[in-house]
N, C-alpha and C positions, 0 to 999 in steps of 0.2 A: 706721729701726728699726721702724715703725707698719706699711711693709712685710712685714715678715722675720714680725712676727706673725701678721700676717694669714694670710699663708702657712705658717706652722706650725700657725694652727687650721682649716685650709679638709681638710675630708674629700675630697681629691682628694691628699693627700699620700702618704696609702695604703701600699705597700709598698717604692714610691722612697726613700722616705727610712730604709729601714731599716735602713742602713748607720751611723744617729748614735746606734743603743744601745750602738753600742763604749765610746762616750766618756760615757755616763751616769754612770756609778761614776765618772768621773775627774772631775767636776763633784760629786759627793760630796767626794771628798778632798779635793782644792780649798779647797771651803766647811768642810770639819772644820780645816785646816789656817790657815786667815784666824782660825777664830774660836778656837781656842785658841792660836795663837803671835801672828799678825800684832797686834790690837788693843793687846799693854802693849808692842809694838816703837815701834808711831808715837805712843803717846801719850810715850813717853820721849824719842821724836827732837823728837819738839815741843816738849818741855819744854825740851832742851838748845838749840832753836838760839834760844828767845823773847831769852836771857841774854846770848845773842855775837856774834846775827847783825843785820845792817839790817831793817828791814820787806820791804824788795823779797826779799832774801835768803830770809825765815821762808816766803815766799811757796813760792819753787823748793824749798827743802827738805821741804814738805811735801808736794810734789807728786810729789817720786820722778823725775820723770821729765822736769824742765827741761833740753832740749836744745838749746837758741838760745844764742850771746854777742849780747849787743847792744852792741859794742864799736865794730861800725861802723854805729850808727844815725845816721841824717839829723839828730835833732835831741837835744840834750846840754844840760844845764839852762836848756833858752829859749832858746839861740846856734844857728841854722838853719848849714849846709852850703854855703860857696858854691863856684861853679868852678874857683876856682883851689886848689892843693895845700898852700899857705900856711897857708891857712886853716883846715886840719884840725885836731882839738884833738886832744894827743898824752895829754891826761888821759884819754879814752874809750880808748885802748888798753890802758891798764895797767889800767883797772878790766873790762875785759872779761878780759883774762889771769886775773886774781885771782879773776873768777867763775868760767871756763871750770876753773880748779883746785879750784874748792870742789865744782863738782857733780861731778867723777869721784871726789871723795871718796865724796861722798853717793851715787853710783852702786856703789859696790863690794857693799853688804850687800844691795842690790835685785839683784843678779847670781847672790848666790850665792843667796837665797829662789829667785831663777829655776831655776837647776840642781836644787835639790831638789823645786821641782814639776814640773819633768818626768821626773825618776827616780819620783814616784809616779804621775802618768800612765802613765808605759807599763806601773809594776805594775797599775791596773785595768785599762788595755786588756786584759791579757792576761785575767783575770778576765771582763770582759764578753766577747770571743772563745770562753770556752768554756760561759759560758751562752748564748752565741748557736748553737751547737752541740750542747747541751743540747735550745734550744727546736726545731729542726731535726730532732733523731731522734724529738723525739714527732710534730711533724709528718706524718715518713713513717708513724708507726704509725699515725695515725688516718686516711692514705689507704691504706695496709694493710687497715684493718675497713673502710671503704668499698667497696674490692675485694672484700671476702667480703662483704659484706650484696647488692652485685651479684650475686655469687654464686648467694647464698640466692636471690634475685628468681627468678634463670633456674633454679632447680629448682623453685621452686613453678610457673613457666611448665611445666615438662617434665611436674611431676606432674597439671598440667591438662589437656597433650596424653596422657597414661595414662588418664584416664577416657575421652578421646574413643575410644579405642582399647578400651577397657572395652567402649561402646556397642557398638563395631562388630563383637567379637568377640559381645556380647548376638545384634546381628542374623544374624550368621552361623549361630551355633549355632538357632537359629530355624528357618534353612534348612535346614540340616543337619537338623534332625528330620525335616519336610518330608519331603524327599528320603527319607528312611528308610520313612518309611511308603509314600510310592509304589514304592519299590525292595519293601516286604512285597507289594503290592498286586499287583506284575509278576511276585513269586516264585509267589504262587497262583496266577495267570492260567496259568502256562506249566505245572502242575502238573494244571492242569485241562485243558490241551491234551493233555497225555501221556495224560490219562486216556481221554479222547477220542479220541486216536491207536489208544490198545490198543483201545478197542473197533471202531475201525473196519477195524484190523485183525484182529479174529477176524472182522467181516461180510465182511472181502474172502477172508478163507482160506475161507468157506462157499459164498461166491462165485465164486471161483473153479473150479466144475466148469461155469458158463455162460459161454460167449463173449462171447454179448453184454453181459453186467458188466464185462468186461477194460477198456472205454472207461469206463468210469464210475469205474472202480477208480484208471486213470491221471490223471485229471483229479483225483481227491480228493488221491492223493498230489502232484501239484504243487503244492494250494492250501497243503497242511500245509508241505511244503517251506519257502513264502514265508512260512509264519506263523513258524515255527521260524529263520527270519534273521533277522523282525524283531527278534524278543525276544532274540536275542542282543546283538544291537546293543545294544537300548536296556539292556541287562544290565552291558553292557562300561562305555558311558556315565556310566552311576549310579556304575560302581565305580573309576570312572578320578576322576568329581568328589569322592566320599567319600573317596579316599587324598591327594587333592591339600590340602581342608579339614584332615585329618586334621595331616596335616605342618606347615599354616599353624597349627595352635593349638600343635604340641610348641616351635614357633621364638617363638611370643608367651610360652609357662610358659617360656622359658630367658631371652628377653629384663624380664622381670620377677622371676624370680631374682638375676640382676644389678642392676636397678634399687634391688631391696631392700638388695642389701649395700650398693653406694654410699652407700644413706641412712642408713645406720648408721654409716658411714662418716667421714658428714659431719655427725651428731647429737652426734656427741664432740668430733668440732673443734669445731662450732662453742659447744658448752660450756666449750673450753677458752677459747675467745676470748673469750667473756663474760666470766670472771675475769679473763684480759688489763686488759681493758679496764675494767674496776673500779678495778685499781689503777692503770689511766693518770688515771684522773678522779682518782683523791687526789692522784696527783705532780702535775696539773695548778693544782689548788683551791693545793697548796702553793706552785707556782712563782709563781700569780698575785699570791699574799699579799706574799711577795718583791718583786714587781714594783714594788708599789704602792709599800711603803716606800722602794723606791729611787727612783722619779718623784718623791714628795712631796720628799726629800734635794734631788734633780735641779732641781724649782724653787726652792728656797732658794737655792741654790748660784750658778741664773741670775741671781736677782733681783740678787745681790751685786754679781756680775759687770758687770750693766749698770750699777748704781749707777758702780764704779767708773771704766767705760768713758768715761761719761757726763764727769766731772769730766776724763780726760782727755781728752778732745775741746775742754771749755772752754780747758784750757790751751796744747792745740795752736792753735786760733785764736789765742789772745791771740802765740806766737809767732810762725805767721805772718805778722801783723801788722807785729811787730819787723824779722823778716826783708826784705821789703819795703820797709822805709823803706833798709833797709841796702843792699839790691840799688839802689834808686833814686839815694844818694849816689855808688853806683860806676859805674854808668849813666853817669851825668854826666861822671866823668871817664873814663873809658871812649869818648865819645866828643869830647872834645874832641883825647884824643889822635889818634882817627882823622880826623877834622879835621886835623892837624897833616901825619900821614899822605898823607894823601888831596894835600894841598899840594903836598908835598913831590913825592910822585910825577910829579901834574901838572908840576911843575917841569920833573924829569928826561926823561919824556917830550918836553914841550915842545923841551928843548934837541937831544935823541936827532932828534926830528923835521927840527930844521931844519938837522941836518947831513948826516940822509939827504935833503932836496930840495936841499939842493948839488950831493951828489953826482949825483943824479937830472937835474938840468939841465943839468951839465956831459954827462952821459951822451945826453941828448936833443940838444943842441948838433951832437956830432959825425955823430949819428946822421941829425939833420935833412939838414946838409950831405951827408953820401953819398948819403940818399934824393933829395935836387935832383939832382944828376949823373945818376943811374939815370933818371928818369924823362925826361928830356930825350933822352937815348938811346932809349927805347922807344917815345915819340913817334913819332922817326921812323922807327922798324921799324914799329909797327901803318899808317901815312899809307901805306908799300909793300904791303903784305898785304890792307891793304882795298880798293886797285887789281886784282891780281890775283883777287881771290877774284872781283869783280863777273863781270869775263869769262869764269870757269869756269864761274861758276851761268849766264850766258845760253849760253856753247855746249850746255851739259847740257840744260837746256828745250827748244832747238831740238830734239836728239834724240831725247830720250827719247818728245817726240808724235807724231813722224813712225813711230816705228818701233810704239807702242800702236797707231796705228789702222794697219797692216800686220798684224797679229795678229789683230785683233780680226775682221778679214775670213775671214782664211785657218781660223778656229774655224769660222765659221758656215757654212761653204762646208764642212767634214769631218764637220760634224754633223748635216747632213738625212737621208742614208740609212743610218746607224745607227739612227736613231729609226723608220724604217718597218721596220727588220729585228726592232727590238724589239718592235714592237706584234704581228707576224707570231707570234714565238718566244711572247707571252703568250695569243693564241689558243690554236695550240696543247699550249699545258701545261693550258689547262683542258678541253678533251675530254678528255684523258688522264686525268685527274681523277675525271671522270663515269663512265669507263668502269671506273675501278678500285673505285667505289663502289659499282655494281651487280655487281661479281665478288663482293663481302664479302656482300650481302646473298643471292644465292644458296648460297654457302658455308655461311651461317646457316642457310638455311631445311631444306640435306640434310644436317645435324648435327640437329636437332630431330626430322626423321625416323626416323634411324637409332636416337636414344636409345629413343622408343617402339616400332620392334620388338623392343629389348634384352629393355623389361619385359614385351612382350608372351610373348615366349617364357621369360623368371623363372620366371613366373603358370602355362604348362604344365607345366612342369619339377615344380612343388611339388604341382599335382594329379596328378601321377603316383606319384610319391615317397608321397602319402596314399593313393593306392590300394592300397598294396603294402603299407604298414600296416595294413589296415584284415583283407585276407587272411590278415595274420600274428595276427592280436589272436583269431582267431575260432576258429584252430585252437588256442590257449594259451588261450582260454574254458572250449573243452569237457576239456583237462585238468584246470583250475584247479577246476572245481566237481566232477568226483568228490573230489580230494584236501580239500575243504570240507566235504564228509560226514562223512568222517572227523575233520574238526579238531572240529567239532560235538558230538558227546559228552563227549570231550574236557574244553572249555571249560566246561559246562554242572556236572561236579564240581566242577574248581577256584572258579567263581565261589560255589560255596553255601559251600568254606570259606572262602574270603577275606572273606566276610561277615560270617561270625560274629567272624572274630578284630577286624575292625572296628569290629563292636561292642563288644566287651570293651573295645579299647582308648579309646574314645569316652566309658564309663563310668568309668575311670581318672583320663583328663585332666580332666572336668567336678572331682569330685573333688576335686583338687589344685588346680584355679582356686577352688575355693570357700577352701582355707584361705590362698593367697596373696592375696584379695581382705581377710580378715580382718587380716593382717597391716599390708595397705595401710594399711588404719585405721587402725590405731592408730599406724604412723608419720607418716601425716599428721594426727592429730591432736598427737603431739610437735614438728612443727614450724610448726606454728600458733602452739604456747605460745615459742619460742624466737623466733621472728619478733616475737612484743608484746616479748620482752625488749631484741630486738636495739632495737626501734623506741625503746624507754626509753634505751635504751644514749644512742641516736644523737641523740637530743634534749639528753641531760643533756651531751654532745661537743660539739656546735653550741653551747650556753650557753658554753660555758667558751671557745671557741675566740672568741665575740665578743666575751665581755671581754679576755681575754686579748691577742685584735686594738685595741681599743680605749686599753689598756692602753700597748702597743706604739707606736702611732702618737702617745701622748700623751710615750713617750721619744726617740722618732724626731724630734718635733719639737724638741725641748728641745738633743736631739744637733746639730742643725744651728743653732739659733740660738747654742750652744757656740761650735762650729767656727768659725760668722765671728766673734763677740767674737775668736776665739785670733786669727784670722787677719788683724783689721783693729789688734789691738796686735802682733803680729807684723812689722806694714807700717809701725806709727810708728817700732816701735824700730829696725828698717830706714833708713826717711825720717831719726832723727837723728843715724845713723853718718855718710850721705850727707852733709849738713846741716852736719857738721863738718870733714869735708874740704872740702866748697867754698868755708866760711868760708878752709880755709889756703889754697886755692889763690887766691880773690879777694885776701888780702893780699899773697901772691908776684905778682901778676898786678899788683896796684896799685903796688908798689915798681919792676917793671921797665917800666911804664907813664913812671913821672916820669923816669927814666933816659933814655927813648926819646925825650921832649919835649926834653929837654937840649939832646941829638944833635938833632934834628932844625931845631932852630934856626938853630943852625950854619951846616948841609946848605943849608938854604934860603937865608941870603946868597948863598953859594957859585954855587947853581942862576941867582937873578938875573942874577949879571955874567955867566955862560958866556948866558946865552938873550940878553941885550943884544948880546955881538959875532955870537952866529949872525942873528939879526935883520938885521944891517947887510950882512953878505953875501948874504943872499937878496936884499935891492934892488936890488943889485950885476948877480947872475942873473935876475933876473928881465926887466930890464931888456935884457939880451943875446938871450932868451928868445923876448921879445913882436917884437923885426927879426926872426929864425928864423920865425918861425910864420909873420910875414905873406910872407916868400917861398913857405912850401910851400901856402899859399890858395891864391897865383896858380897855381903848379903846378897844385895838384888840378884846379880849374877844366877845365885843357885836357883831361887826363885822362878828368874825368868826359866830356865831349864825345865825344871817343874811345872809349869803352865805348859813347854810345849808339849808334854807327854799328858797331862789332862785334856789338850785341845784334840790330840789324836783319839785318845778314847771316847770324847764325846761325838767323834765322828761316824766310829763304829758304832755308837749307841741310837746315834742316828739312822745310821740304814738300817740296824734292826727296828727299830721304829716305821720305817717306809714300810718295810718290808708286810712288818704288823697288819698296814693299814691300807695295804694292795688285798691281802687276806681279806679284810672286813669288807673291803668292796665287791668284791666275789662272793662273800657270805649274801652282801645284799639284793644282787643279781641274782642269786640265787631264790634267793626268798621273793622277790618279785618274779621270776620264772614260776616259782611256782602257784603266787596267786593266779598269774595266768594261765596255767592249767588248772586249776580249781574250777574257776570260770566256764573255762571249756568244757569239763567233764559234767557240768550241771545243764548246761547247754545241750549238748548229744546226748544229757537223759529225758529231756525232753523229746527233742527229735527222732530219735531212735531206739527210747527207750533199754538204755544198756541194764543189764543184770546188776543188783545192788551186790554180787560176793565179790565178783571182778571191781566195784570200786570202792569195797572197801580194803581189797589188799592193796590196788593202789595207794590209796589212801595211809594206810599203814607203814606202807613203804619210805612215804616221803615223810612222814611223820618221824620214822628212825632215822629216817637222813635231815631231818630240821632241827632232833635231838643232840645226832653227834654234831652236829657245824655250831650247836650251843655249845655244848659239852668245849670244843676247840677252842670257842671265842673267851668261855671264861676263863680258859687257863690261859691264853695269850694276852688278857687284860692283867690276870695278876702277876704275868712277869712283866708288865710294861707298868705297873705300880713298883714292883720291887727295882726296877732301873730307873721309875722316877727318883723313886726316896735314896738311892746311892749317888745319881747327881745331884739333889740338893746339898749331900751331906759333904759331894766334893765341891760345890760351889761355896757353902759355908765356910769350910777350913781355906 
């Protein structure tokens, strides 16, 4: 219990446990239900049983929940329990009957108080379920205003990034002036050339009756020419950067149009949400008032509880105490019936056994006999078989070495001038080699030539290709620059209007940024004031939300210290349903117990005299038994003898076997040596063309020599057949 508290006040219990406000209200009803019915119920039961009952009696009825008989305790006023069944006092029966009756009386009104407090339990569950639902939708609203006060942050962030934007529009328009006065500065400059122009054109019209002016004349009009391009240029310039500014200010007045509506947009909401949220703080201040009264209820109600708890725990010790001495009277006889048991068995056993070693010796007897007969026959088959085997293994040895070193000559004698043909054939594959290596590196070096006269001849190809451009560009010059003359006046009106309307419109937007600057103000000075309110909002939320948590966790614990109280008297009332049948089943268990001893008494005379006559017969066999055995010693003796002069023979049969099969590996060596000269000699009749008479005596040669190493292998197989079939025949016998 000093646990279970500890745990219920440790601030790590947090929101795990908030599953036990279900059961808060139902620990209210509980406690209202004890203290107005329960208290003039047990003071009445007490009063009645002080008048009719025993002291032990007053005890159980007050407890409500006496579930033990102690009808079959160990020890009964002073008279202990002994072994035998005799001895049982048959007065502890009827007084345990006579109690086991009175507490299902006294259980009946505790049964039905039971059903009526869990009909009013699951009315509060229900109850707490939909305040726990309650507490849950205000929850989501105050991560609701959470989300909009985010909200709010990231506009005030955006209307921060508007002033930076403010600036840079300040620095623009800066330029933009700039630029205007040097575009005034360029319009007189070119004003003052024209003036310039006409006069030197009336000097050249006066001029013109000398020849020799004609040069002077043409040199002034080129200089004008180039001055008259520049200032176009720089004319188009000016007027290309003023329309590009121009457009960037009309797209900044549209995106600040819409900024404005938005925040108007959002100056309502979020007034609306501040009333919201007013009245969440009162349902809040109300729910937590509630809360409280039911927690203060909620520990009343435990204390009760435990009280309770507590008195039954005393009494469940004290029963199983009782219990205990009960199980240990039955214990006892319990086992002595398996004692009795256990006898008895061994008995049967016993007898069972020495009728199957009857049977068993008679069964070995005849078996013995046949096995003598057999082995005296096989004697003398193995004493023939190991005669003849000696003499096949030494005619084998004599063979087999005379005919190895005949082979082993006729090899070395086939294989010298293979090996000088060989050496000859790996000379020449490596000049072959040499020569094929300095083919690759030539090959290399007139591919690496060929690439660079590729690009050398590219590199002409494209300075020709530019020459023929360069012809064409020069006759398309001199058309392009009369057709430039003409474009030149031209140009020169349209730029002085597109100027003007330039400016008008420059004048317009400036304008209209000033009063959308004004407005800026004063909605960002209303969401200043909306932001201090939110910041109040959201402090007076955070207050209520920590008592409220606080509040919570202090019925969340109460909930679980609940739940075990229900569920560790849940486990007793359980334990004394249990508790009552095993009493009936230990009395059934103990009546067919004494029955068993009865019978088993019986059984056991009976078991004696059948194990006495089997007894007498096994001496009988046994005796028959021990003459058998020592004939089949002598037997084995020669036997084993026997096997060790078969084990040595098949050792010798052995190495002539190795021996065999060293031979065949060499046969096979052999015969792969010579597909490898096969090989080679087809080889060098390519390269060097050898005479076909020289390979085909070779050829023949090793043909006689692949004939005899047949010839050998078949007769070394069929004496390794005829030493199979004489070991199977000694392994048979």
């Amino acid at each position: 219990m000093q646990r279970l508290m500890i745990l219920a006040r440790s601030p790590t219990a947090g929101r795990r446990l908030r599953p036990l406000l279900y059961a808060a209200v139902t620990v209210a009803g509980i406690y209202y239900y004890f203290k107005k019915f329960g208290d003039g119920e047990r003071t009445a039961e007490c009063a009645d049983t002080t008048l009719t009952e025993d002291p032990v009696q007053t005890q159980l009825s007050a407890v409500d929940v006496s579930l033990l008989d102690p009808g079959l305790m160990s020890d009964v006023d002073g008279v202990s329990v002994t072994q035998n069944d005799s001895d049982v006092p048959q007065e502890s029966l009827s007084e345990a009957e006579e109690k086991n009756q009175k507490v299902e009386v006294s259980s009946a009104p505790v049964d039905s108080k039971r059903s009526n407090l869990e009909d009013r339990l699951r009315e509060l569950e229900e109850l707490l379920c939909e305040a726990h639902r309650e507490c849950e939708r205000k929850n989501k609203e105050c991560k609701r205003e959470q989300e909009a006060y985010s909200v709010l942050t990231s506009q005030c962030n955006n209307m921060k990034d508007h002033e930076r934007m403010r600036e840079a529009y300040n620095i623009l328009k800066s330029q933009y002036e700039e630029e205007l006065k040097w575009h005034d500065e360029s319009l007189m400059e070119c004003k003052r050339e024209e003036e310039a122009h006409s006069v030197l054109m009336s000097q050249c019209n006066n001029m013109k009756e000398c020849e020799g002016q004609q040069e002077a004349h043409s040199v002034l009009k080129s200089q004008h020419e180039m001055i008259l391009t520049h200032t176009k240029e720089s004319l188009k310039v000016s007027l290309a950067v003023a329309e590009r500014k121009c457009e960037q200010v009309f797209e900044f007045n549209a995106q600040l149009e819409k900024e404005k509506s938005e925040l108007m947009y959002r100056v309502h909401k979020l007034g609306r949400k501040v009333g919201k949220l007013e009245e969440m703080l009162y349902d809040a201040d109300m729910t937590c008032g509630a809360i409280k009264q039911d927690h203060e209820r909620m520990k009343e109600a435990y204390n009760i509880l435990k009280s309770q708890y507590e008195e039954e725990l005393k009494w469940h010790d004290e029963s199983l105490m009782e219990r205990e001495r009960e199980r240990n009277a039955h214990n006892i006889l319990r086992s002595e019936c398996n004692q009795m048991k256990v006898s008895l068995a061994e008995a049967v056993e016993k007898y069972k056994q020495a009728m199957e070693c009857n049977a068993q010796l008679e069964n070995k007897n005849s078996d013995l006999m046949y096995q003598v007969n057999t082995l005296q026959g096989s004697v003398q088959q193995l004493k023939v078989e190991l005669s003849q085997t000696y003499r096949k293994c030494d005619m084998i040895t004599v063979e087999s070495l005379s005919e190895a070193e005949e082979k082993n000559q006729k090899v070395e004698v086939s294989s010298a001038p293979v090996d000088s043909k060989r050496s000859n054939l790996e000379d020449r594959l490596r000049e072959l080699e040499e020569l094929l290596c300095e083919a690759h590196r030539e090959c290399e070096r007139k591919n690496k030539e060929c690439k660079r006269e590729e690009e050398a001849h590219s590199v002409l190809t494209s300075q020709c290709n530019n020459m023929k451009e360069c012809e064409g560009q020069q006759e398309a010059h001199s058309v392009l620059k009369s057709q430039h003359e003409m474009i030149l006046t031209h140009t020169k009106e349209s730029l002085k209007v597109s100027l003007a309307v330039a400016e008008r419109k420059c004048e317009q937007v400036f304008e209209f940024n000033a009063q959308l600057e004004k407005e800026k103000s004063e909605l960002m000075y209303r969401v200043h004031k909306l932001g201090r309110k939110v910041g109040k909002l959201e402090e007076m939320l955070y207050d209520a939300d920590m008592t409220c948590g606080a509040i919570k966790q202090d019925h969340e614990r109460m909930k679980e210290a609940y739940n075990i109280l229900k569920s560790q008297y849940e486990e007793e009332l359980k334990w004394h349903d249990e508790s009552l049948m095993e009493r009936e089943r230990e009395r059934n268990a103990h009546n067919i117990l004494r029955s068993e001893c009865n019978q088993m008494k019986v059984s056991l005379a009976e078991a004696v005299e059948k194990y006495k006559q089997a007894m007498e017969c096994n001496a009988q066999l046994e005796n028959k038994n021990s003459d058998l055995m020592y004939q089949v010693n002598t037997l084995q003796g020669s036997v084993q003898q026997l096997k060790v002069e078969l084990s040595q023979t098949y050792r010798k049969c052995d190495m002539i076997t190795v021996e065999c099969e060293q031979e065949q590996e060499i046969y096979r060596m052999l015969l792969s040596q010579n597909d490898e000269l096969k090989k080679l000699l087809n080889h060098n009749e390519e390269l060097q063309k050898v005479t076909l008479a020289e390979a085909e005596k070779k050829y023949e040669q090793s043909m006689e020599s692949i004939a005899q190493l047949e010839k050998e292998k078949s007769f070394l197989m069929n004496q390794l057949h005829t030493m199979g079939g004489s070991v199977q025949l000694l392994e048979q016998t």
